[in-house]
C-alpha positions in Angstrom: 0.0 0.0 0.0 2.8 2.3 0.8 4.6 1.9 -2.6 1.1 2.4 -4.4 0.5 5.8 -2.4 4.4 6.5 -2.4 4.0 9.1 -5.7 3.1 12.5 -5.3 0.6 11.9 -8.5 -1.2 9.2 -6.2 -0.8 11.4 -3.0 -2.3 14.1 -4.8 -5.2 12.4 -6.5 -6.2 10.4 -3.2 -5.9 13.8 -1.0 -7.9 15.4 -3.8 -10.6 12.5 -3.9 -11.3 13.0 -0.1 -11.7 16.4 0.4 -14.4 16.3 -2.2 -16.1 13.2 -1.3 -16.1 15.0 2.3 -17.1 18.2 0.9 -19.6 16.6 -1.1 -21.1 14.1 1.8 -21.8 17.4 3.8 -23.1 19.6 1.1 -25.7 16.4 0.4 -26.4 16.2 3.9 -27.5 19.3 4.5 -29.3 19.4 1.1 -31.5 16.5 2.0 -31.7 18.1 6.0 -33.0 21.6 4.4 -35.0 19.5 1.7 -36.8 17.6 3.7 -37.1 20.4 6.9 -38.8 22.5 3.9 -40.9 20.1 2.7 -42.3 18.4 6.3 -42.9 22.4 6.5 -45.0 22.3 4.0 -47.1 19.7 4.8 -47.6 21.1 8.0 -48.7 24.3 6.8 -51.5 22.0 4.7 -52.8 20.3 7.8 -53.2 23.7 9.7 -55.0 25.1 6.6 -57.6 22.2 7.0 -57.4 22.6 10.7 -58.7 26.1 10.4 -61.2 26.0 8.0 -62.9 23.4 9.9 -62.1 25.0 13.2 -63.5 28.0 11.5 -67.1 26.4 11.1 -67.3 24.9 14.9 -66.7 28.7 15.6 -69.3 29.6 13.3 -71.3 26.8 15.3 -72.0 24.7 12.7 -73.2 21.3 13.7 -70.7 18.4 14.0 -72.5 16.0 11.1 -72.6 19.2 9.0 -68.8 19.4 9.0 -66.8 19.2 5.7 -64.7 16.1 6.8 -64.9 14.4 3.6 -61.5 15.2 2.1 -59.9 11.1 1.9 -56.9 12.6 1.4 -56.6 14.9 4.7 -57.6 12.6 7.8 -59.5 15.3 10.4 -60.8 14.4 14.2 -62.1 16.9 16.4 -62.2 16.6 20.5 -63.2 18.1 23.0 -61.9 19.3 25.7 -62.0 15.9 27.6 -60.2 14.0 25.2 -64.0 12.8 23.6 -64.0 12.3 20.0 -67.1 14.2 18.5 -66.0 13.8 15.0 -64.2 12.1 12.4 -63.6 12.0 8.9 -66.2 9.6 6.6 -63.2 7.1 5.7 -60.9 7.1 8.7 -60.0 3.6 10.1 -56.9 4.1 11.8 -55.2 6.7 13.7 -52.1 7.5 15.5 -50.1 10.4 16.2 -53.1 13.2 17.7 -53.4 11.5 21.0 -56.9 10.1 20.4 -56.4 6.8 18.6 -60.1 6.0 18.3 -61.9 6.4 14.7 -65.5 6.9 15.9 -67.4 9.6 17.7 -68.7 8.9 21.3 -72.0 9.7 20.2 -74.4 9.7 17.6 -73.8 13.3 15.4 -77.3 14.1 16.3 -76.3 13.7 20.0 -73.0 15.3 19.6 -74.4 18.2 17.4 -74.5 20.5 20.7 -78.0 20.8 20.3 -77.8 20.6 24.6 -77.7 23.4 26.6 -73.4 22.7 27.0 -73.7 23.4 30.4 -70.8 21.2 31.8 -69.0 21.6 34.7 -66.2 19.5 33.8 -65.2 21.4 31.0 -62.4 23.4 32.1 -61.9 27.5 31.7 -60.3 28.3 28.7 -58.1 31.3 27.9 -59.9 31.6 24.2 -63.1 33.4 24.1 -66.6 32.0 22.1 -65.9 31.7 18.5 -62.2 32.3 18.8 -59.5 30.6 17.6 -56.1 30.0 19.1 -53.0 31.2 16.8 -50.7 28.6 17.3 -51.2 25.3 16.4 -49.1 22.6 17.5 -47.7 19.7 15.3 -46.9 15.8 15.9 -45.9 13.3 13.2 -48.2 9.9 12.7 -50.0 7.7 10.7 -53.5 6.5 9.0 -55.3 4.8 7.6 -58.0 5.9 5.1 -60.5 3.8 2.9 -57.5 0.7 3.5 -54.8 2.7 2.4 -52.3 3.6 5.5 -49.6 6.4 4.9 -47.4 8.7 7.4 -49.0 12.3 7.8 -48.2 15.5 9.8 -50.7 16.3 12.2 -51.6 20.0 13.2 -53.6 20.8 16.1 -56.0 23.9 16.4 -58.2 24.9 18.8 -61.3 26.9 18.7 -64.3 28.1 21.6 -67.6 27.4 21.1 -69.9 29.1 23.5 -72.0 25.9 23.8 -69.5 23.3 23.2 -66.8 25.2 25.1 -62.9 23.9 24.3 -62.4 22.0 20.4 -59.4 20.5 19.4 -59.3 19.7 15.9 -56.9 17.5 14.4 -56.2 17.4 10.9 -53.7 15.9 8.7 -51.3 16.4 5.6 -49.9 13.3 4.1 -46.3 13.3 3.7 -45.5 10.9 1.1 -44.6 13.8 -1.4 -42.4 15.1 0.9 -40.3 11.6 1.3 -40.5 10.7 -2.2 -39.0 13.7 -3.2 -36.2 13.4 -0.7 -35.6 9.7 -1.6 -35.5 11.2 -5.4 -32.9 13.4 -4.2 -31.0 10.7 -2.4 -31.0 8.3 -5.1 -29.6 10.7 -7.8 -27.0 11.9 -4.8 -26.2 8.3 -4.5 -25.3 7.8 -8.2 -24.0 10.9 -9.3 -21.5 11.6 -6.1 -19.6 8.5 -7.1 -19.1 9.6 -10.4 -18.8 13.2 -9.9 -15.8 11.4 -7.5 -14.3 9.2 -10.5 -14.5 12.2 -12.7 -12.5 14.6 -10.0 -9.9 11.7 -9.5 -9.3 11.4 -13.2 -9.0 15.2 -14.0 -6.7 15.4 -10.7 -4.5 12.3 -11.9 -4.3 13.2 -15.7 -3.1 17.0 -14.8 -0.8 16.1 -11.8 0.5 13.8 -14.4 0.9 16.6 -16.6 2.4 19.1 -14.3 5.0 16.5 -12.9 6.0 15.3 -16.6 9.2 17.9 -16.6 9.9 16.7 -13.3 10.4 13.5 -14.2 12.4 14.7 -17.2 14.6 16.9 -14.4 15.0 13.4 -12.6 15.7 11.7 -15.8 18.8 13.9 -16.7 20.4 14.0 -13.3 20.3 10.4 -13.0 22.0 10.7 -16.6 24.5 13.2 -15.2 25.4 11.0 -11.6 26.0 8.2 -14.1 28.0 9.8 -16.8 29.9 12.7 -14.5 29.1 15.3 -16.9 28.7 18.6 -15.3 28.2 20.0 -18.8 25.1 18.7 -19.2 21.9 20.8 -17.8 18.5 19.6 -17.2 14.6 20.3 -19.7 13.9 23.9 -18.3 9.8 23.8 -19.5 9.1 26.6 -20.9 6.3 28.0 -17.7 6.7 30.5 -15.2 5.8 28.1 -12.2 7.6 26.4 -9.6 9.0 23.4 -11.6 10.6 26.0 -14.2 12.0 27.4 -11.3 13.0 24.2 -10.1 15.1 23.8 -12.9 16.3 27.3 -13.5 17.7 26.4 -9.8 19.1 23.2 -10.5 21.1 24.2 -13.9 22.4 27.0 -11.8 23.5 24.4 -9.2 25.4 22.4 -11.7 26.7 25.3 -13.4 28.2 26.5 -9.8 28.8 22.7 -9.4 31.1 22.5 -12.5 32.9 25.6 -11.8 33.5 24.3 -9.0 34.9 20.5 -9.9 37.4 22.6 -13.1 38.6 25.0 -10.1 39.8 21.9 -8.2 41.1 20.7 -11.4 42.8 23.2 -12.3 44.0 23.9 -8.8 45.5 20.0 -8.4 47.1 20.6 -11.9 48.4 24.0 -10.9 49.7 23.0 -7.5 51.5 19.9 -9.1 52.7 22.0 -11.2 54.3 24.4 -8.8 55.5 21.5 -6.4 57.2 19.9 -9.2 59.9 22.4 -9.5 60.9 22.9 -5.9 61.1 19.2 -5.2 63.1 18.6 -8.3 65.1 21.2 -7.8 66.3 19.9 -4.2 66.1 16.5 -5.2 68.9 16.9 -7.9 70.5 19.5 -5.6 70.6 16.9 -2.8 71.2 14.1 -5.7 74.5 16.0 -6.8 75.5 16.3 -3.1 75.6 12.9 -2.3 78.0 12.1 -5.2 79.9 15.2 -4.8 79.4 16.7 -1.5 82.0 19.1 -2.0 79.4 20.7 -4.5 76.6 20.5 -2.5 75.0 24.1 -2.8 73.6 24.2 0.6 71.6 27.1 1.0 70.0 26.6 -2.3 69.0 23.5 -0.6 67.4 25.6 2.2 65.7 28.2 -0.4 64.1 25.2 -1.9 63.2 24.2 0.9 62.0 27.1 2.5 59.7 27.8 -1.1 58.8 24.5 -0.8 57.6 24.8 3.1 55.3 28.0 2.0 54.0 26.6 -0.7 52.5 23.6 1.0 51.3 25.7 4.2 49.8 28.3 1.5 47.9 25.1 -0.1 46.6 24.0 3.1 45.2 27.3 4.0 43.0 27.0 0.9 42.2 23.8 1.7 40.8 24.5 4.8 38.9 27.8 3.6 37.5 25.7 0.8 36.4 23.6 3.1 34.2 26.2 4.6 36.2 27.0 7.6 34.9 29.8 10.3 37.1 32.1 10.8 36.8 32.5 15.0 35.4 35.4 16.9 38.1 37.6 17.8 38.3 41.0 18.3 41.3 42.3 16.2 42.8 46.2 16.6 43.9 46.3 12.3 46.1 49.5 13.2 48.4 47.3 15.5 48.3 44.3 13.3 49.8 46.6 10.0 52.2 48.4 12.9 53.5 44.8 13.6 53.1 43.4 10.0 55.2 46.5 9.1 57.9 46.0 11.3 61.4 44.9 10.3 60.3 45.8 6.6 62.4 48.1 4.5 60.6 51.5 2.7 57.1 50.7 4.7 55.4 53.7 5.7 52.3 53.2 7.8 50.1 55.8 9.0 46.9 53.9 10.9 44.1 55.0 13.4 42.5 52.4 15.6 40.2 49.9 13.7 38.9 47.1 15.4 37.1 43.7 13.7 36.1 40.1 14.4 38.2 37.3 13.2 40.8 35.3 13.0 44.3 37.4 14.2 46.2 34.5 12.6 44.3 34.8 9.0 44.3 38.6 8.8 47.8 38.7 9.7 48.4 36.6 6.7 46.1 38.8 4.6 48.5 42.1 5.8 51.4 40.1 5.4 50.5 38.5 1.5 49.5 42.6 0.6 53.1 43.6 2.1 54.6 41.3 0.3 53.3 41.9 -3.3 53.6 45.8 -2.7 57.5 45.2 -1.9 57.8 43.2 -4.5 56.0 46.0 -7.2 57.3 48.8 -6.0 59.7 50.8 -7.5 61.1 53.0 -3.6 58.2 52.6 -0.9 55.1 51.3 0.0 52.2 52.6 2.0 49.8 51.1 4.9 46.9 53.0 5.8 44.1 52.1 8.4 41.1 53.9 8.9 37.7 53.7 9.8 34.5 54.6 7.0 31.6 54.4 8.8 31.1 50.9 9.9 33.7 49.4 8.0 37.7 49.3 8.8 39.4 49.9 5.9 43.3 49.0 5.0 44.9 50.3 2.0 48.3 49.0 0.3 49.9 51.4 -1.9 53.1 51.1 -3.7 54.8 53.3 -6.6 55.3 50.5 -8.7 53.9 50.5 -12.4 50.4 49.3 -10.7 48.0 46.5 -11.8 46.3 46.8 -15.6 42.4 47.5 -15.6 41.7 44.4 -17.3 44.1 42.3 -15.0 42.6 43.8 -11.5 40.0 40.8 -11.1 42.2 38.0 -12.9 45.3 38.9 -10.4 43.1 37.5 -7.3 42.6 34.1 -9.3 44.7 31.2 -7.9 48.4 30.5 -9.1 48.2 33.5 -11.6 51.4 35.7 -11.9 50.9 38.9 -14.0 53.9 39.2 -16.7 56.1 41.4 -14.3 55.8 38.9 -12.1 56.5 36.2 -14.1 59.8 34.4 -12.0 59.3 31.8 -9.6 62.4 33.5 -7.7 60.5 37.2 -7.6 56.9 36.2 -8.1 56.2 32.9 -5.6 53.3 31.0 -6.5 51.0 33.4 -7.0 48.5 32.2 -4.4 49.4 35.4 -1.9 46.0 37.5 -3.1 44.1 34.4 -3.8 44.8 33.8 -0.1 44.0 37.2 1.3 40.6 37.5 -1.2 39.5 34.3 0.4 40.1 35.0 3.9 38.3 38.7 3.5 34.9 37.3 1.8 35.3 34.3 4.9 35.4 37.8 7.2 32.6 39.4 5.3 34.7 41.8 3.7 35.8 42.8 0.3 39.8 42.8 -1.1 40.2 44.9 -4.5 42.7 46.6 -6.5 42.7 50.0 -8.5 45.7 52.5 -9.6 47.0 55.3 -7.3 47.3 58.9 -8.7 51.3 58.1 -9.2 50.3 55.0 -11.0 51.0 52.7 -9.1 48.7 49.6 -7.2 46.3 50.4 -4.6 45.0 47.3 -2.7 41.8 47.7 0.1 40.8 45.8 2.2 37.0 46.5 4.1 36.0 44.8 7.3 32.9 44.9 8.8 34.3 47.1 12.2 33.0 46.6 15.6 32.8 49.4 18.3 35.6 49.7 20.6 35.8 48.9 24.3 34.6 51.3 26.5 
């Protein structure tokens, strides 16, 4: 059962099916409640008409044999006011319902005409006065029997003061089988056009969820294709809508687009960084090579250079590692002024001219960031470089100038890209790997910060660096 319910098209249909059929079983049920409340109305407003009329003629003192109690189809008794029956309708045989089950009068007509004087003292006072009729009726459900055919009727009973006869009741009756064949009418076609009103709503709902999924299953399709295959390239049917599965797969090409960027990054990056550790290695491996067969040759501290190159380049290609891998920087506070003042030190033609600027971070990674901008302005500049720290509102902002012949407009976003060295910066020996502002863009976007490059007015580089600040200590 749960692998037949387990697609969304089933789901759908079978969620569908049941609100309706419980939509539609309480629409029905209250039809057939106000149907047949209307209708039982009615036939109670029938028997009160014949109630009155002949309550109207006791009132008018007509006798009880002159009564018009010969409707078959409207069953009439009148009582008095000590439960006697005084008069029945012509055809009656069986009563029940009115309280007075009995189908003959007491008396003769004659005798029960009133013709007596009506003195009776057991007739009780009555709050109607002679010839008056009361307003409101009152109504009780039975059945009959009239010239031997028996059916269910709605009673109404009116009564009426007769100065002679004092209290009438008069029962009279509306038969209801109108009423209850029209509601079993009404119930029958309910019965048999629910269900299919039911089988129609499931088959619209399964035929358009079908049709509304279709392109998902197509999205489905091509992924599984692409997981089998490993072709980022490829991108999955974007149906030509503007609902949610169109956005679906807007979202999903995106996600392999950002996916195969991604997985030729890391290519490239593996290539590139065998590429760079190739050289050091062999260069101390022959170095150490030549050493061991003539070890008065052995070129020591060329042996220590590679080394050292070699030591960088590996710490530089964990740090990206580890910021690749989503690493947090931690929740430090960080004064950027003494960081540059520090950075600074020791360094030849470094100028710094910083105001207090505090951020959150990591001390170890921002460091690195200074130190990577230090390094590359040294390296470009033609006499001396320039660190300055400042605050702009709520950023902290650190700028690297040098007076070298500065970065080229078109080169100023390509220069951050990993293992890229600008022509002037071409030699392994001046240059390094050219991971240093690949590094310190990284580690400024992981702060929430930007890192970019324009040209100074003497035309030289201008790096900045902008932190999200935090208010000093009090």
């Amino acid at each position: 059962m749960r692998r037949r319910l387990g697609s969304v098209r089933a789901r759908a249909t079978l969620g569908t099916t049941l609100v309706v059929a419980v939509a539609l079983l309480a629409a029905g049920t209250a039809v057939l409640l106000s149907l047949w409340t209307n209708l039982n109305g009615q036939a109670g407003t029938r028997a009160e008409r014949t109630a009155r009329e002949v309550a109207a003629e006791l009132a008018a003192g007509q006798p009880y044999r002159e009564l018009s109690l010969d409707d078959d189809d409207r069953p009439v008794q009148v009582v008095t006011e000590d439960g006697t029956l005084v008069a029945v309708s012509e055809h009656l045989e069986r009563i029940s319902g009115t309280g007075t089950d009995t189908v003959r009068p007491a008396t003769a007509p004659a005798a029960a005409s009133g013709d007596g004087d009506g003195d009776d003292d057991s007739v009780g006072a009555s709050a109607l006065e002679p010839g008056e009729i009361a307003e409101d009726p009152s109504y009780s459900d039975g059945s009959a029997t009239v010239d031997g055919d028996s059916a269910d009727y709605r009673f109404a009973a009116v009564e009426v003061e007769d100065e002679d006869r004092g209290t009438l009741t008069v029962y009279a009756g509306a038969p209801l089988s109108t009423e209850r064949t029209a509601v079993r009418t009404a119930l029958t076609v309910m019965l048999t056009g629910f269900p299919l009103l039911l089988a129609v709503v499931a088959g619209v709902t399964w035929l358009m969820t079908r049709r509304a999924l279709r392109p998902v299953e197509g999205i489905r399709r091509e992924m599984a294709a692409i997981t089998a295959s490993a072709d980022l390239a490829r991108r999955v049917p974007e149906p030509d809508t503007h609902d949610e599965v169109a956005r679906l797969a807007r979202t999903t090409n995106e996600t392999l687009a950002a996916l195969e960027a991604a997985v030729e990054r890391q290519r490239r990056f593996v290539a590139d960084a065998s590429h760079e550790l190739r050289s050091p290695i062999a260069s101390l491996r022959t170095q150490l090579e030549v050493g061991a067969a003539h070890p008065e040759l052995l070129d020591v501290p060329g042996a220590v250079e590679d080394t050292v190159r070699l030591q960088n380049l590996a710490a530089d290609l964990l740090l990206l590692a580890r910021l690749d891998a989503g690493e947090r920087p931690v929740d430090t506070r960080v004064d950027l002024a003494a960081l540059a003042r520090e950075e600074a030190a020791g360094r030849v033609r470094v100028t710094v001219d910083a105001e207090p600027a505090e951020v959150s971070g990591s001390p170890g990674q921002l460091r690195r960031v200074l130190a990577n901008l230090l390094d590359n302005a040294q390296r470009h500049a033609r006499e001396a470089a320039t660190v300055t720290v400042r605050r702009e509102g709520g950023r902290a902002v650190v700028a690297v100038a040098d007076d070298g012949e500065g970065v080229p407009e078109a080169d100023r976003e390509r220069v951050f890209e990993r293992f890229v060295r600008l022509d002037a910066a071409r030699s392994r020996d001046d240059g390094g790997a050219g991971l240093g502002l690949a590094i310190a863009r990284d580690v400024a976007v992981r702060h929430g910060g930007t890192l970019t490059v324009r040209g100074t007015p003497e035309g030289g580089a201008l790096f900045e660096l902008r932190l999200p600040a935090v208010r000093p200590l009090q």
